[in-house]
C-alpha positions in Angstrom: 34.2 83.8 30.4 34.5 83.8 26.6 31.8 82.6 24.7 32.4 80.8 21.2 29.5 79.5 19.1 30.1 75.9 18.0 30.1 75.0 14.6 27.2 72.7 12.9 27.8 69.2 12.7 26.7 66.2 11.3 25.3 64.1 13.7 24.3 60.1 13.5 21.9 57.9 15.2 21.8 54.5 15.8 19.4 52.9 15.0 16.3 55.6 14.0 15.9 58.8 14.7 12.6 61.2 14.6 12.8 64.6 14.4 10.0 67.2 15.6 9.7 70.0 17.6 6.3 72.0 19.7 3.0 72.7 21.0 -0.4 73.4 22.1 -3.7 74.8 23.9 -7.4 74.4 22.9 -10.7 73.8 23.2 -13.2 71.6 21.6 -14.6 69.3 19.5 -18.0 69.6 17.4 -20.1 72.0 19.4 -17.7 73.5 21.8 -15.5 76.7 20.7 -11.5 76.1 20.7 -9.8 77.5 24.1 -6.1 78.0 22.2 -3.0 79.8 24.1 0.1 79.9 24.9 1.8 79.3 27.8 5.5 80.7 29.6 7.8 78.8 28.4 9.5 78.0 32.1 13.2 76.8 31.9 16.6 76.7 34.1 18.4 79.9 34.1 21.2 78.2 32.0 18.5 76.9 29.3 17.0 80.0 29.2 20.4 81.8 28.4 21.6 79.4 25.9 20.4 80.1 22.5 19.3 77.1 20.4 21.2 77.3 17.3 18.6 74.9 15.5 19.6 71.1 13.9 22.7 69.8 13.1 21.9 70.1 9.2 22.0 66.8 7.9 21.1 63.3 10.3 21.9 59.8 9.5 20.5 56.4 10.3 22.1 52.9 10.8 20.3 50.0 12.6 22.4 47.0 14.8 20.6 43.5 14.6 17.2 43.8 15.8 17.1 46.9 17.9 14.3 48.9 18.4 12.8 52.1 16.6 13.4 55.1 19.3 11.5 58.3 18.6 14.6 60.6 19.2 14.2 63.8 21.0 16.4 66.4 19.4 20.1 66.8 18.6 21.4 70.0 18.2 24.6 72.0 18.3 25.2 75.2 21.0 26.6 77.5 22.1 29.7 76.9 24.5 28.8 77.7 28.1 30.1 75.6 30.8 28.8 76.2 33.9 31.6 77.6 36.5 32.9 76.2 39.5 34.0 75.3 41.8 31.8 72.0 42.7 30.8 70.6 45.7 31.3 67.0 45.7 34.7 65.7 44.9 35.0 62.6 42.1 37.0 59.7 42.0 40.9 60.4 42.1 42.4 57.4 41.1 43.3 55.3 38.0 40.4 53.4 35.9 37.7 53.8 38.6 33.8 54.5 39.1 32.0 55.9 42.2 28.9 54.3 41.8 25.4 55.4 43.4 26.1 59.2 43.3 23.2 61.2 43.6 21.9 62.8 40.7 19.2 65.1 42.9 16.1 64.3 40.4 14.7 61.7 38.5 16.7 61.8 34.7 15.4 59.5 31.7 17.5 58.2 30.0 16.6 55.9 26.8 13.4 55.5 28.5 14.4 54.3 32.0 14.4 57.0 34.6 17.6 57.0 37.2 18.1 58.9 40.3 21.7 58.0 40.4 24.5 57.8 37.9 27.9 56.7 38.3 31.2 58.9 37.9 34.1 56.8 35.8 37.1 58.2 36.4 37.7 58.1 32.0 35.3 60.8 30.9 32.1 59.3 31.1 29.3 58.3 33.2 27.1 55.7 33.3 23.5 54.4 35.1 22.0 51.3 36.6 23.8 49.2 39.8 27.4 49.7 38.3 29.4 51.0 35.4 33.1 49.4 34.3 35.8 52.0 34.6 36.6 51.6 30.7 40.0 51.1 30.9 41.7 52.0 28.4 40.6 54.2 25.8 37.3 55.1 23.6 35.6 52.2 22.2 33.1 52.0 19.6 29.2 52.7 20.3 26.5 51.3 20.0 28.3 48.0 21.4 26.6 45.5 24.0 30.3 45.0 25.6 29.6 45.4 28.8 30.6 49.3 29.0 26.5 50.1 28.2 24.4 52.8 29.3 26.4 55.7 29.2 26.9 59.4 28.4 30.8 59.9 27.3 32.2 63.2 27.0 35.6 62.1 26.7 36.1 58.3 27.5 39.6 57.9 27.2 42.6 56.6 29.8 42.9 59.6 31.7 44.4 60.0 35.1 43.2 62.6 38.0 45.6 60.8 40.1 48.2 62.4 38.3 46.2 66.3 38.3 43.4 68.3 38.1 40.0 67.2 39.8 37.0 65.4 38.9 33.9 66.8 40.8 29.6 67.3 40.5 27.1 69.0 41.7 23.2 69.6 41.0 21.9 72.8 41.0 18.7 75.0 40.4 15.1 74.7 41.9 13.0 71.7 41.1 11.4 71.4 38.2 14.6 72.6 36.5 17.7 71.5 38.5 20.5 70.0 36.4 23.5 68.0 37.9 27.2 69.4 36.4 30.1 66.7 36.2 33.3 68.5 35.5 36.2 67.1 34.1 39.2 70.1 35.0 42.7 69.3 33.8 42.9 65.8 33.9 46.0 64.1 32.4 45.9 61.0 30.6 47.8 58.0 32.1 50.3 58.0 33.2 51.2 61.7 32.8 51.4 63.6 36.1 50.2 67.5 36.2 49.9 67.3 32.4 46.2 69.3 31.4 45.0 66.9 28.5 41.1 67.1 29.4 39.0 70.1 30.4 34.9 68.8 30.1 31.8 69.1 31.4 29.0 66.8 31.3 25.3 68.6 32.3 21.7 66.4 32.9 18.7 68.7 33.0 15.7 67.7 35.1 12.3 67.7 33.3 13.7 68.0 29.8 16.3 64.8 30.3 18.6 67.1 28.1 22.2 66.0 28.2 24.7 68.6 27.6 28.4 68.6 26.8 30.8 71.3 27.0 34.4 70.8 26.2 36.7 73.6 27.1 40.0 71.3 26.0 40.8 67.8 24.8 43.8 67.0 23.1 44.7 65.1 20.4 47.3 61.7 20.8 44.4 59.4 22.6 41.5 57.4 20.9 38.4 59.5 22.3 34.4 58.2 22.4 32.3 60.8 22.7 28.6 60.6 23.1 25.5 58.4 24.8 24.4 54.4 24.4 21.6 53.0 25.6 21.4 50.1 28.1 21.6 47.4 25.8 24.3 49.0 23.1 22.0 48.2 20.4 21.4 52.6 20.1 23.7 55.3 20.1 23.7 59.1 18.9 27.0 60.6 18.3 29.0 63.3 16.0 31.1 61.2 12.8 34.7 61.0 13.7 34.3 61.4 17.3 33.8 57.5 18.6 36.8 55.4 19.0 39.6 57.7 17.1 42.4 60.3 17.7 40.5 64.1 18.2 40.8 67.1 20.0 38.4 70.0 20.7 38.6 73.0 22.0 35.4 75.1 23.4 32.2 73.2 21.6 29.3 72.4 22.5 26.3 69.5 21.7 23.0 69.0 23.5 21.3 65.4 23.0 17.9 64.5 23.7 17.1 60.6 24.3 13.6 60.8 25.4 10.4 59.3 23.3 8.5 62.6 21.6 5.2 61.8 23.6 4.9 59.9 27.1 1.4 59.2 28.8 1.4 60.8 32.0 -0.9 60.7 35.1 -4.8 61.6 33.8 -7.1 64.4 34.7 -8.7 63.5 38.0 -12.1 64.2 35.5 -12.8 64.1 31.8 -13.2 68.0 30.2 -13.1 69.7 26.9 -13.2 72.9 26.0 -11.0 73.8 29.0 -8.3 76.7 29.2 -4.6 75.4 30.5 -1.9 77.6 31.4 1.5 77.3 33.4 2.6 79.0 36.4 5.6 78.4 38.7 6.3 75.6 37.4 2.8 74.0 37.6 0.0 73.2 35.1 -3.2 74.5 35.8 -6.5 73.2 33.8 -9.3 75.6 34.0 -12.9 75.1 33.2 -14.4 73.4 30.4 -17.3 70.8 29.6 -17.6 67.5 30.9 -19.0 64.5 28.9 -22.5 65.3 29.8 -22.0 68.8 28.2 -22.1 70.5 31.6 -20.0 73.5 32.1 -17.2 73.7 34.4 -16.1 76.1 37.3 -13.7 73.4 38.9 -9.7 74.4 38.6 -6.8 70.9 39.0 -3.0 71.4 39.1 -0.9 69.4 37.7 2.8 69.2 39.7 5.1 67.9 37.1 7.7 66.7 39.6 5.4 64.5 41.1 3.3 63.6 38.3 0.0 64.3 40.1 -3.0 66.9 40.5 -4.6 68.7 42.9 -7.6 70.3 43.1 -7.2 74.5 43.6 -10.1 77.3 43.9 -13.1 77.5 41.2 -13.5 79.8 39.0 -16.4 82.9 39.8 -18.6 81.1 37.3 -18.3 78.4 35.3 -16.2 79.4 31.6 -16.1 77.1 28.3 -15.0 76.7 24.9 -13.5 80.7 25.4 -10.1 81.8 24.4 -7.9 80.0 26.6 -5.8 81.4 29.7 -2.0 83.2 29.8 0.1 84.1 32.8 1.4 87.4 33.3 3.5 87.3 36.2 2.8 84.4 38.0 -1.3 85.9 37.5 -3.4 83.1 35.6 -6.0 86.3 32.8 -9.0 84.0 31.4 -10.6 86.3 29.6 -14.2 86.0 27.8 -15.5 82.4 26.8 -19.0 80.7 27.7 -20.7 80.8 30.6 -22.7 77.6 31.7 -26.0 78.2 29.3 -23.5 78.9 26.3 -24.1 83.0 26.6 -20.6 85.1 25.4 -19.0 86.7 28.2 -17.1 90.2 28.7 -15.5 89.0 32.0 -12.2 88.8 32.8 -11.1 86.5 35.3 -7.5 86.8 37.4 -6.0 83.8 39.4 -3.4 84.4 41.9 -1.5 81.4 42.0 0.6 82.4 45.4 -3.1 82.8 46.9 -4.7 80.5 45.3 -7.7 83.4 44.7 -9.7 84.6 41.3 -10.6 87.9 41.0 -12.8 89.7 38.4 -11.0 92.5 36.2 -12.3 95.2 34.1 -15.2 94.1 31.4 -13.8 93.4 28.0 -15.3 96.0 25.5 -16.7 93.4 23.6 -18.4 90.0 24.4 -16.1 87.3 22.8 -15.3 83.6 22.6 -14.3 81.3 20.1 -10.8 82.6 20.1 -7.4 82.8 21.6 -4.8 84.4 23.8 -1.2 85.4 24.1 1.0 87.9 25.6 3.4 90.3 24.8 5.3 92.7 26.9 3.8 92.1 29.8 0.3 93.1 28.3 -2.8 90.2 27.3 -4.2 90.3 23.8 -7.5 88.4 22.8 -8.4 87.8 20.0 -12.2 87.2 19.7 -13.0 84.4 16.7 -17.2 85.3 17.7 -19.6 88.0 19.4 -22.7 88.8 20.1 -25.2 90.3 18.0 -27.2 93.0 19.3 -30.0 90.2 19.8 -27.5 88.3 21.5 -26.7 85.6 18.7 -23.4 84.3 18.4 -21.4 85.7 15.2 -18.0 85.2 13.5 -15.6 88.2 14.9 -12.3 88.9 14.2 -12.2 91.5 16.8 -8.5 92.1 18.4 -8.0 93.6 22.5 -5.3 94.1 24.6 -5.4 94.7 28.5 -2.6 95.8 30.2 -2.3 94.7 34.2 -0.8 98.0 35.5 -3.8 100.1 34.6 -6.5 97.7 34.5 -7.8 98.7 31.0 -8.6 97.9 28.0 -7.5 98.9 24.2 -9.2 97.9 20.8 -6.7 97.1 18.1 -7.4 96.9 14.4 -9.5 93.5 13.4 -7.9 91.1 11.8 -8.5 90.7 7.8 -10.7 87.7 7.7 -12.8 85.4 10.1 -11.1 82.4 12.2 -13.8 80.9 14.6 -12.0 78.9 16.6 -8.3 79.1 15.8 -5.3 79.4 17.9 -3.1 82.1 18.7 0.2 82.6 19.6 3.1 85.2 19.7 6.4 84.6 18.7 9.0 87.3 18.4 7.0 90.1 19.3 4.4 89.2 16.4 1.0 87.9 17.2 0.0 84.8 15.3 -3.5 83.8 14.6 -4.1 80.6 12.6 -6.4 77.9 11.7 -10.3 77.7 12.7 -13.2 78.0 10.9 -13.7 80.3 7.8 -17.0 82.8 7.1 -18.3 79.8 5.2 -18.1 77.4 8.4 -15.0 75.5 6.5 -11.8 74.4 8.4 -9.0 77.1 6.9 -5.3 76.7 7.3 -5.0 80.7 6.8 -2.5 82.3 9.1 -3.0 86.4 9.6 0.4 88.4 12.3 -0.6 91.3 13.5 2.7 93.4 14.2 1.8 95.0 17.4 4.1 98.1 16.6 2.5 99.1 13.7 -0.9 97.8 14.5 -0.8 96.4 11.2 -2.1 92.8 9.9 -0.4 90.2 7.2 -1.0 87.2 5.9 1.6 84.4 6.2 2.5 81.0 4.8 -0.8 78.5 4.9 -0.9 75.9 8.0 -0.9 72.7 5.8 -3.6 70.8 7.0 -6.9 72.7 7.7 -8.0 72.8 11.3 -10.4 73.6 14.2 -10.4 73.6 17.5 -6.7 72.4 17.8 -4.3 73.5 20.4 -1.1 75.6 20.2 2.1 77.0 22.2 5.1 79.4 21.2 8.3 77.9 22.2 11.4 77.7 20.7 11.0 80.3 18.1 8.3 78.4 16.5 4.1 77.9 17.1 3.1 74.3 17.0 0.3 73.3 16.5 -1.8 70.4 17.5 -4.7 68.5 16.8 -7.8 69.5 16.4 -10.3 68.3 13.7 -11.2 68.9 10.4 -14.8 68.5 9.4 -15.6 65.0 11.8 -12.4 63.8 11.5 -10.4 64.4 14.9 -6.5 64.8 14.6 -3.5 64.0 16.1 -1.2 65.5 13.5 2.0 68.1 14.7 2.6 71.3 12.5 5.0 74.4 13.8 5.4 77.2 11.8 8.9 79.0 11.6 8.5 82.7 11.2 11.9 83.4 10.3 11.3 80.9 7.0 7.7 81.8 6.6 7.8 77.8 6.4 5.9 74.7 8.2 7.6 71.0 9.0 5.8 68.5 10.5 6.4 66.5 14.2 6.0 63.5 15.8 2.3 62.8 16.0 0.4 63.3 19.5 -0.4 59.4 20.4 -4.0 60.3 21.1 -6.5 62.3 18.2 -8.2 64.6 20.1 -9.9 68.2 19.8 -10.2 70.8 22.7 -7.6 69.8 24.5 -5.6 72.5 26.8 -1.9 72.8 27.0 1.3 74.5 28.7 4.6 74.2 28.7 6.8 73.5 31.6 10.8 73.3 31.6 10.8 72.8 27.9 8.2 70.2 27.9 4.3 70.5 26.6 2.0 68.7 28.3 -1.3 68.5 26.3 -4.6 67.7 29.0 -8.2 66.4 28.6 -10.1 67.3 25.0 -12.5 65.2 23.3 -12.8 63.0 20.6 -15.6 61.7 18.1 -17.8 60.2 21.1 -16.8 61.9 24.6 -14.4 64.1 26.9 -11.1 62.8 27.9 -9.1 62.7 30.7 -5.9 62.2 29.2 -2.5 63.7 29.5 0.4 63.3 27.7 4.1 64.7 27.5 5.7 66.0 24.4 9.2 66.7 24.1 10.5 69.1 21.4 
């Protein structure tokens, strides 16, 4: 298959759009150390392939009467990769008609209401609710409440597969990233027979509600509509010059987002802070913490995205807060360091086995540490330790730097990082380790951001985080670290910051809807989920989605 790169375009959305990207892990609020990581970033095979060539460069805004403000995912060009067939369900055949009620195979949101069926118009598009008009007879204009509403166009036009070619779907992939194809191959417009005008491709993505369209062919001589409307046709997002007019394409590609940035999902099944998350197979898992009577934590819940619900899973050795968060290795959960129930720094290394569900202890860390953060590179854990213990057992800033590697069960001590951050969080991103944030030597929230380069064993000192932080949260995904909350001083946040390492540069996101500190977070399929935390006056149980 040859692979072109599309071009960047200029997209516009009807009627507001939001840009924002990211995030998150952490730990706590006034007393309890931050428990930052970073988490696998689990996708589809296809997602996972398909490199994200960044925002359309410039975004426009129009509003229609009195609709409403919609917090708008993403919008971005990619490259061209339709997925190959054939397909296994056939599509209509015939002139100007829908199948309505086909399966989709997961639940897809879509402008905020979630379907488990679409329906497949036999002009380029589909659509979702009890029935879609065929849309005889060419591309009309969107956002338009005229009946034709809810839709995802890829080519709505009069075309013909009663005359050639064949219109046919299928879902495929393993839940929680299965995505349902809609092909479009060689279909003439009407009444042409065995004419190819239209080769396109229309993919949903479970989890993410990502909306994909690939366009090997469509010819120029019809008036086209390409991209989606909302139920109402009050919003729309599509590319200028491409709704309601004469264009052909030929191998480009868009993805379009139309989910809100943050969604409330179901809560911890009990309130923590200060607890370590990480993701595995597809699952969330929140480890540890403090409860809102300060007491320390061995109790472990999973959260199954797919069915928006926990369950409880084996408890920790010993009960582990405010440490330096949790990463998966190969499907094995490391929580290394942290708290144990009387506040003491630990040297243990805790292993879960999420096939088993079993913990295990691993070889002492060569230093007791908390108050930091965790990430992994290369198959290998580093922790970096934001406080020790003296040789009188009081807590002190660190800025010590380990990595463990899995295969050998050992431990090596890297150079220390150049200045203090008590409570920051970590992250790698391109083979660079990221440590930013925390508390300073003088006890005051710090922006500073220090990458160690683990090839050289060599530290640097990168663009400032804007706002000063503690105890926030933080994940690596999509080229960038986001993060998340935190507080500052007594003032909890809910403010989104993700640095860009290829800019040495920070942009801001959609705020998290609920200002919190110590929270944990993973991502799953492209989406964060941020759990628990506290805020000024107790622990939380709360969970919420974010979309990038």
């Amino acid at each position: 298959m040859r692979v072109s790169v599309m071009r960047s375009v200029m997209l516009r959305f009807v009627p507001a759009l939001v840009t924002f990207g990211l995030v998150l892990m952490g730990c706590d609020g006034q007393e309890d150390p931050v428990s930052p990581s970073t988490a696998e970033h689990d996708m589809s095979d296809k997602e996972r392939n398909a490199v994200d060539l960044g925002p359309a460069p410039t975004l426009m805004r129009s509003s229609i009467g009195t609709s409403s403000v919609l917090a708008f995912g993403s919008t971005v060009s990619i490259p061209f990769a339709p997925e190959p067939g054939p397909f296994a369900n056939s599509g209509p055949a015939c002139d100007d008609c829908v199948f309505n009620g086909r399966p989709i195979g997961f639940s897809f949101t879509f402008f905020g209401n979630t379907y488990t069926t679409f329906n497949l118009s036999s002009n380029g598009f589909i659509g979702f609710g009890a029935s879609t008009d065929a849309g005889c007879c060419s591309g009309r204009p969107i956002p338009s409440n005229d009946g034709i509403n809810n839709i995802i166009a890829a080519a709505w036009t009069d075309l013909y597969p009663g005359g050639g070619g064949l219109v046919s779907y299928e879902t495929r992939g393993r839940a929680p990233s299965r995505y349902l194809v809609v092909n479009y191959q060689d279909i003439p417009w009407c009444c042409e027979i065995g004419i190819s005008r239209v080769t396109t491709q229309i993919i949903l993505y479970e989890s993410t509600n990502r909306i994909e369209i690939h366009t090997t062919n469509q010819s120029g001589g019809h008036i086209y509509t390409q991209g989606v409307e909302d139920a109402n046709g009050s919003q729309a997002v599509f590319i200028p010059g491409r709704v309601a007019t004469n264009f052909g394409l030929i191998n480009i590609a868009v993805r379009f987002t139309t989910e809100t940035s943050w969604l409330s999902r179901t809560p911890l099944p009990s309130a923590r802070r200060g607890l370590s998350a990480a993701a595995a197979n597809g699952l969330l898992y929140a480890i540890g913490g403090t409860n809102s009577a300060g007491t320390a934590l061995t109790s472990v819940q999973g959260y199954n995205p797919s069915t928006n619900s926990w369950t409880s899973r084996a408890s920790l050795p010993a009960a582990r807060q405010a440490g330096n968060s949790a990463v998966t290795i190969n499907g094995i959960i490391y929580l290394p360091g942290g708290n144990d129930a009387g506040g003491t720094l630990t040297r243990t290394l805790y292993a879960y086995n999420t096939s088993t569900n079993a913990w295990s202890t691993k070889a002492t860390m060569p230093a007791y540490s908390s108050c930091g953060g965790a990430a992994t590179y290369s198959g290998k854990l580093y922790v970096f330790s934001g406080c020790t213990r003296s040789n009188t057992g009081a807590k002190i800033p660190a800025a010590l730097l380990h990595r463990y590697d899995p295969s050998t069960n050992t431990w090596t001590t890297l150079r220390s990082a150049p200045a203090s951050h008590f409570r920051p969080v970590v992250g790698v991103i391109n083979g660079k380790l990221y440590v930013v944030g925390g508390n300073n030597a003088s006890g005051t929230a710090t922006g500073r951001v220090d990458m160690y380069d683990p090839a050289t064993n060599i530290w640097s000192t990168r663009s400032t985080m804007p706002t000063p932080r503690v105890t926030a949260a933080a994940v690596a995904i999509g080229g960038k670290l986001h993060v998340i909350g935190g507080r500052n001083g007594t003032t909890y946040l809910n403010s989104v910051q993700a640095y860009d390492p290829v800019t040495n540069s920070w942009t801001t996101g959609a705020s998290m809807p609920t200002p919190r500190a110590a929270v944990g977070a993973a991502s799953i399929g492209g989406l964060v989920y941020a759990v628990g935390g506290r805020n000024s006056t107790s622990a939380l149980m709360t969970n919420e989605r974010y979309t990038p």
